[in-house]
C-alpha positions in Angstrom: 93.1 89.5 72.0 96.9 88.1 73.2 98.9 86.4 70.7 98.6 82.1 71.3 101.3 80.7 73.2 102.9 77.5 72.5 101.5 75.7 75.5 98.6 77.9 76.3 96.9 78.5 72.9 93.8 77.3 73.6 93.4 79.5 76.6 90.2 81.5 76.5 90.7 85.3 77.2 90.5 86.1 80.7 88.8 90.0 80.0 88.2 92.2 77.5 91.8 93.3 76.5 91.1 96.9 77.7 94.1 99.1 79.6 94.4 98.9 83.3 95.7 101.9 85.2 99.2 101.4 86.1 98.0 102.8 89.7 95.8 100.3 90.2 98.3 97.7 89.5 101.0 99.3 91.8 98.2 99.2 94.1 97.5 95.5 94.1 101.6 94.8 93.9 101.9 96.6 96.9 100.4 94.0 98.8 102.7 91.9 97.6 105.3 93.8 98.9 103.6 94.1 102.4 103.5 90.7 102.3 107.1 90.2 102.3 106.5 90.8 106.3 104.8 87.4 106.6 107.3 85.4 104.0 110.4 86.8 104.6 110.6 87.9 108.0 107.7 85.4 110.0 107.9 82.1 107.7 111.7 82.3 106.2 114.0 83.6 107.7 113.4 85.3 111.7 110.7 83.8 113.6 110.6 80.0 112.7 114.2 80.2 113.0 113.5 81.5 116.7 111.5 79.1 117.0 114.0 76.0 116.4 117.2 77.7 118.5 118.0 77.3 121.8 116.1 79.7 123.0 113.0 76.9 123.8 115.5 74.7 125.4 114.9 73.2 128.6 117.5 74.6 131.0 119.6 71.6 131.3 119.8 71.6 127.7 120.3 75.2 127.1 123.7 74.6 128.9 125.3 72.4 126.7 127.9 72.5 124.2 125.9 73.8 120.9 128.1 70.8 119.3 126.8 67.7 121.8 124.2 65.2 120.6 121.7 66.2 123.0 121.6 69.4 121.8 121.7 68.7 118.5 118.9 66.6 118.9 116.5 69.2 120.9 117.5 71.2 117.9 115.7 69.1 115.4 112.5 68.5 117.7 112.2 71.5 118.0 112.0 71.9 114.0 110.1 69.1 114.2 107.3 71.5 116.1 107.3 73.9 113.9 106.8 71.3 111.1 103.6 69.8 113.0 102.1 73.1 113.7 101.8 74.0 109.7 100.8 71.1 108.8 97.7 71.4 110.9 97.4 74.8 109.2 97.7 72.8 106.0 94.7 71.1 106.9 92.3 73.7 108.0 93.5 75.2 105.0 92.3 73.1 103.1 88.9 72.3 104.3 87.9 76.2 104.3 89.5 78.5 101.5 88.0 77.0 98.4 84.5 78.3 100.3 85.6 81.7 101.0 86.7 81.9 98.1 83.7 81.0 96.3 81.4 83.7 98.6 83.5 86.0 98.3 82.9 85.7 94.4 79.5 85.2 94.4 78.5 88.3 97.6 81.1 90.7 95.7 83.2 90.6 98.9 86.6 89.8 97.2 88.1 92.9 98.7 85.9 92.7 101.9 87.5 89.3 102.9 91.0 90.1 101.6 91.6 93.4 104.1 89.8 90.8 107.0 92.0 87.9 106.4 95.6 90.5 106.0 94.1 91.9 109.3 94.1 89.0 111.4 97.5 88.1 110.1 98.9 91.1 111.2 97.1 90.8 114.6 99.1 87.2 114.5 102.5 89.0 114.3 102.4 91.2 116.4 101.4 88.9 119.0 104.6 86.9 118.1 106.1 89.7 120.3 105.0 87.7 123.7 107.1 84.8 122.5 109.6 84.9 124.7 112.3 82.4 125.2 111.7 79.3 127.4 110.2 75.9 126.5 106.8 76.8 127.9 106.5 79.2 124.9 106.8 76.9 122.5 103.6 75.9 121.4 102.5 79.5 121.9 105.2 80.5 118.8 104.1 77.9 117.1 100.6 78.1 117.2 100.9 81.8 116.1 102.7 80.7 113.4 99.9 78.7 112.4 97.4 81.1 112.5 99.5 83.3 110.7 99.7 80.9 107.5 96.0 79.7 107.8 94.7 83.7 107.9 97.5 84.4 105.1 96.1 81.5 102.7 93.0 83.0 102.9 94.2 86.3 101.8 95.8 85.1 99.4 93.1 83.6 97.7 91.0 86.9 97.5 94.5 88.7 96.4 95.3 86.0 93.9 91.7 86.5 92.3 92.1 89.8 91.6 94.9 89.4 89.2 91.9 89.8 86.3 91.4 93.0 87.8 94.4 94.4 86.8 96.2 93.0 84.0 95.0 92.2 80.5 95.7 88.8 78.2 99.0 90.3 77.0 99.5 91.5 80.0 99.0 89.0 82.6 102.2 87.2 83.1 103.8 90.6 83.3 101.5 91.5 86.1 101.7 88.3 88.0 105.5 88.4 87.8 105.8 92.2 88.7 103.4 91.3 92.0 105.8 88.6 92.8 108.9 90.4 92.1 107.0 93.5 94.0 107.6 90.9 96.6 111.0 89.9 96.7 111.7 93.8 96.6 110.0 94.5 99.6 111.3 91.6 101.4 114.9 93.5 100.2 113.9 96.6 102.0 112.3 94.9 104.8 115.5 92.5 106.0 117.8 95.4 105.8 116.1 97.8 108.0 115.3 94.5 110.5 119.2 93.5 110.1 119.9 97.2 110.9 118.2 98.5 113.1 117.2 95.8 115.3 119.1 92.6 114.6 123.1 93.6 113.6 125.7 91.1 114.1 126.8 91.3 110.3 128.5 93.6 108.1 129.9 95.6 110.9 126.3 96.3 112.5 126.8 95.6 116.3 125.4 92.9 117.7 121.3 94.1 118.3 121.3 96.7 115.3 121.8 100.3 115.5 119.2 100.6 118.3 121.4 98.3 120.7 118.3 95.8 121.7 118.9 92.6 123.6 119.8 89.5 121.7 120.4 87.3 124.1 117.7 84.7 126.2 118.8 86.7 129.3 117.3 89.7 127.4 114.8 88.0 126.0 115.9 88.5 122.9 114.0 91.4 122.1 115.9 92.7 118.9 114.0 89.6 117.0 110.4 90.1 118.9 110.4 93.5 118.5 111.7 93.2 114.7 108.2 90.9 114.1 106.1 93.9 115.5 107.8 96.3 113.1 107.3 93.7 110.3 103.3 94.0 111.4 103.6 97.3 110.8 105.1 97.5 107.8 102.2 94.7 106.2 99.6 96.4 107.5 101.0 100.1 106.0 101.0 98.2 102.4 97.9 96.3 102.5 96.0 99.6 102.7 96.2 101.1 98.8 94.9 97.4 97.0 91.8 98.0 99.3 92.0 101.2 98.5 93.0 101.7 95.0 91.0 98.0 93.3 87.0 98.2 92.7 85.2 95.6 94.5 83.5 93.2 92.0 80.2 92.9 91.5 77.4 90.9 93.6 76.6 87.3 91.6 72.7 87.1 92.8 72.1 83.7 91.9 74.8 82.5 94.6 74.5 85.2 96.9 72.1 83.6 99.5 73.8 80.2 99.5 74.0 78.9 103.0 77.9 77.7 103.8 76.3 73.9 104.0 75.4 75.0 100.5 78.3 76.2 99.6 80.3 72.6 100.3 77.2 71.4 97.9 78.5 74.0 94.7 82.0 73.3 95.4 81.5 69.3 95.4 79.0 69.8 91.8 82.2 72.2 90.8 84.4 69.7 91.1 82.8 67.0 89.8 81.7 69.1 86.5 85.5 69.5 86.4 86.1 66.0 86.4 83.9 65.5 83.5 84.6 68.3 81.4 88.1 69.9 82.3 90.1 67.0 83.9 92.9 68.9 83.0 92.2 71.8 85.2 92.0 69.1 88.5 95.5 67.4 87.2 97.1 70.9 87.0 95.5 71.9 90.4 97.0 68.3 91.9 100.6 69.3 90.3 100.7 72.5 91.5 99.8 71.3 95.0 102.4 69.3 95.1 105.7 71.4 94.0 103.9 74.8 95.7 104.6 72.6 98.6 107.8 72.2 97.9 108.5 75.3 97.7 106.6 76.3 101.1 109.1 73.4 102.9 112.2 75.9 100.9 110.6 78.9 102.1 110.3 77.4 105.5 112.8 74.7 106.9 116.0 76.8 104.5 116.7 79.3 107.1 116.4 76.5 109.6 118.9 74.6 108.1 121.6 77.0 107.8 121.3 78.0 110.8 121.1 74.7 112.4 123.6 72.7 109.5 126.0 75.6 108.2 126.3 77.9 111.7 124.2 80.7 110.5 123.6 83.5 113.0 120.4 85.3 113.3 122.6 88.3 111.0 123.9 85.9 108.4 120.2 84.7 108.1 119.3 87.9 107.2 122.0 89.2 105.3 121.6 85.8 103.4 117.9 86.7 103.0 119.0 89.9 101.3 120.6 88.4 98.5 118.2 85.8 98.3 115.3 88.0 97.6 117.6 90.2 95.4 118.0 86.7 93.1 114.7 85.4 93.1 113.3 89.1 92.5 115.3 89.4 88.8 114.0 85.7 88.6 110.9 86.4 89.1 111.1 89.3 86.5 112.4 87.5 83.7 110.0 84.3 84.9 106.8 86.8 84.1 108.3 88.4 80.9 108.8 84.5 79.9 105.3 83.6 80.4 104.0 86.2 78.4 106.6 84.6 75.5 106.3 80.9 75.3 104.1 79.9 78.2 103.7 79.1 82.0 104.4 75.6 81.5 107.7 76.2 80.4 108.5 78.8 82.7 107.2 75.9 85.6 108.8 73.5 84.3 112.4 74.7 84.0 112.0 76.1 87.3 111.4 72.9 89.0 114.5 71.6 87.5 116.4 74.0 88.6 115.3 73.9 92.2 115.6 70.1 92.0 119.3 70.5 90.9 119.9 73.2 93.4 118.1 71.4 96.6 120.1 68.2 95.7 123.5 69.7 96.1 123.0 71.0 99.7 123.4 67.2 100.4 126.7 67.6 99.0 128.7 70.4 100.1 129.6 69.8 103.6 130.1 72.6 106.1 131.0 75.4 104.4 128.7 78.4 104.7 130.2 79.5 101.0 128.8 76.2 99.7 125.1 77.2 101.1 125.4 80.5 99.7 126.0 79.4 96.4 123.4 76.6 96.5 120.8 78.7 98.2 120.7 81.7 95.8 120.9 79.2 92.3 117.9 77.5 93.9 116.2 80.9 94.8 116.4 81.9 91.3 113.7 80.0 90.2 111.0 80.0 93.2 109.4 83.5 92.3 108.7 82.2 88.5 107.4 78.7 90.2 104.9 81.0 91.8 104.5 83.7 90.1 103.8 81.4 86.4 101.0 78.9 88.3 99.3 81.8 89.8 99.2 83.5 85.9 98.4 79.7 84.5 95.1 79.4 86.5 94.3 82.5 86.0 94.3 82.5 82.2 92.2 78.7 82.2 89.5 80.4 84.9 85.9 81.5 83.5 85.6 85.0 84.8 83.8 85.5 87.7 84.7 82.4 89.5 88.3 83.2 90.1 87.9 82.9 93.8 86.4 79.3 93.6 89.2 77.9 91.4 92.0 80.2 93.6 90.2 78.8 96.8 90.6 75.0 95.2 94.0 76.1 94.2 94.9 76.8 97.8 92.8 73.8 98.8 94.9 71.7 96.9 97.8 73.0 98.0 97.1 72.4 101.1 95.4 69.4 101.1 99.2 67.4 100.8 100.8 70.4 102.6 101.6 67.9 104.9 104.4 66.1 102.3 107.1 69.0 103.1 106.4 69.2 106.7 106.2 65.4 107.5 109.1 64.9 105.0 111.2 67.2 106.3 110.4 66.0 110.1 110.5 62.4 108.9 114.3 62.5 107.3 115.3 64.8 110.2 114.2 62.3 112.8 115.4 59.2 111.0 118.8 61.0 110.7 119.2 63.3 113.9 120.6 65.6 111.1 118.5 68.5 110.4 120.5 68.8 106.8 118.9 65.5 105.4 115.5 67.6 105.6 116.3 69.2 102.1 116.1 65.2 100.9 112.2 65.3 102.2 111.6 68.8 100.4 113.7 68.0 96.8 111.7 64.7 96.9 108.2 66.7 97.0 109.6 68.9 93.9 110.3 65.8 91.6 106.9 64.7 92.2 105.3 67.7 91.4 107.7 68.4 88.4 106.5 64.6 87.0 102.8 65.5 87.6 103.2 68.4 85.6 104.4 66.9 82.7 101.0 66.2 80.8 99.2 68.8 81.8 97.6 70.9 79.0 96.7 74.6 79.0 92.9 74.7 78.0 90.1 76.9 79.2 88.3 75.6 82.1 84.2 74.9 81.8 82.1 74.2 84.9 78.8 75.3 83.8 
């Protein structure tokens, strides 16, 4: 049994505390790492910052001066598209996973369903190769994108269940943190063979990497399509030893032949058993959906914003994604080795702070790239223990065997206001013409979830 907590001490056991093979738990990180491909390189920092240049101008817009308030403006709609597109994502999102993710519990198809979902991602990015530059490609880019994120949700839900696989009580906010930090790692290794080989223009790397590919719309700017297809590659290379290496979890008969009618009908009686006997579960699942949309709109609209607001090129995006995953990968670390020590509550809680303090001062520094560098790696510095804490926190209040239900609510929820971010961000950029005052949408989404967190409680979950 794992020593109580301060603000987890009720929390029921999640398995017999028996040792996991370190392989197996390499294994399942791995994906993690893979998945860096999708974070880092399709949602962060390369393609839906492709997606707001000028590259999906209209011609007559393409030839202004970057500077002129026309082109500014086509700038931010065109952000403004990429926002739209997830949030519709958001919403499929959140009418499907917390089904998927209770059939996959209850067939024994955890694994099954989480090798299908990572597939159709990757199917998704590589297609993001035929997004070339001109307006009418637009809502071809962003549609991917979407796909993309609805397809990875899913995933996700299967990959986040299977954190009782491998990890132990004492172990599990080690093992959550090491997944996430597995993460940040691999996005490290990713951005700097992407910023070498293919994408340059930094740190003495010509313009188009080491393999000379075209950046600009006149070339089609192959050097970041081409990139996305080697990012495919890399996810799917990864994703191969968790299906490989993690048993697949027994059949639950007295579910398995549940119709997926019947399915809405057990997740609505879930719910409502939740209601009346673990309202605490549903107010943590409500928090959480809130500030783990904050942290999507960081994730998604921050390398927009410095490329847009502080003159970032596609290189400094990178390079800047670098350090950034080299910050929020020792954060993530010492995040999981907290939660092991005085709670994820505590590790949540402090993070949101942090990121509240750090998104505010983008608002404040002016121009200066420097500024954004320093802002942008204090605030990455506590995203991977936001994550990486909530995923361990659920996990350790879930009755075993229906991790996937309560992982599929938790990306329900999540989704289910992933519109705040999105429309925030589009709302404040609109209202302003000034892409920067987007941060102001996505801080404002943090503070909420940071006060709905406040009185939530750490105790077991019951739902039968």
């Amino acid at each position: 049994m794992s020593t109580p907590r301060r603000d987890d001490a009720a929390a029921a056991p999640i398995r017999p505390d028996v040792e996991v093979p370190r392989s197996r738990v390499v294994s399942w990180a791995l994906w993690d790492w893979g998945s860096a491909a999708f974070n880092a390189v399709v949602t962060t920092f390369v393609f839906s910052t492709y997606l707001a240049s000028g590259a999906f101008f209209a011609p007559e817009l393409a030839a202004l001066p970057e500077d002129s308030p026309g082109r500014v403006a086509a700038e931010a709609q065109n952000a403004s598209i990429v926002g739209v597109a997830l949030t519709i994502a958001g919403v499929l999102i959140a009418l499907i996973a917390p089904v998927l993710g209770q059939r996959s519990d209850g067939a024994g198809r955890r694994r099954l369903w989480l090798g299908v979902n990572t597939a159709v991602v990757v199917a998704a990015m590589l297609a993001m190769f035929f997004v070339a530059p001109g307006q009418q490609y637009l809502v071809l880019g962003a549609t991917l994108l979407a796909v993309g994120n609805v397809f990875f949700e899913f995933a996700g839900v299967n990959y986040n269940a299977m954190l009782v696989q491998v990890s132990t009580p004492k172990t599990l906010g080690r093992v959550s943190g090491f997944g996430w930090g597995m993460g940040y790692i691999g996005g490290i290794v990713l951005l700097l063979l992407l910023l070498v080989l293919f994408i340059g223009d930094t740190l003495g790397i010509p313009d188009g990497g080491l393999l000379g590919l075209p950046t600009s719309v006149d070339g089609g700017v192959l050097s970041v399509r081409v990139a996305i297809v080697a990012a495919a590659i890399w996810f799917a290379l990864f994703a191969i030893p968790v299906l490989l290496a993690v048993p697949e979890i027994p059949a639950g008969p007295r579910r398995e032949a549940v119709s997926v009618l019947g399915s809405y009908r057990v997740l609505g009686g879930t719910i409502a058993r939740l209601a009346r006997r673990s309202p605490h579960v549903l107010l943590f699942l409500g928090a959480s959906a809130v500030f783990r949309d904050g942290l999507a709109g960081v994730f998604t609209f921050g390398a927009i914003i410095a490329a847009q607001v502080f003159g970032f090129s596609f290189g400094e995006v990178l390079t800047f994604g670098v350090a950034a995953n080299v910050v929020a990968g020792i954060g993530t670390f010492i995040g999981g080795w907290l939660d092991d020590r005085i709670g994820a509550k505590s590790v949540i809680i402090g993070s949101l702070l942090g990121l509240v303090v750090a998104g505010s001062a983008v608002l404040f520094i002016g121009d200066a790239k420097g500024g954004f560098w320093v802002c942008g790696l204090f605030l990455c510095l506590f995203v991977g223990p936001v994550q990486a804490a909530s995923r361990g926190f659920l996990a350790r209040i879930t009755p075993a065997g229906r991790e996937g239900e309560l992982f599929g609510l938790y990306a329900t929820t999540g989704r289910a206001v992933s519109f705040l971010a999105p429309g925030l961000f589009s709302l404040f950029v609109w209202a302003t013409g000034d892409t920067r005052f987007g941060i102001l949408g996505i801080v404002l989404v943090l503070v909420a979830g940071l006060l709905l967190m406040l009185p939530v409680k750490a105790r077991p979950a019951v739902i039968d």
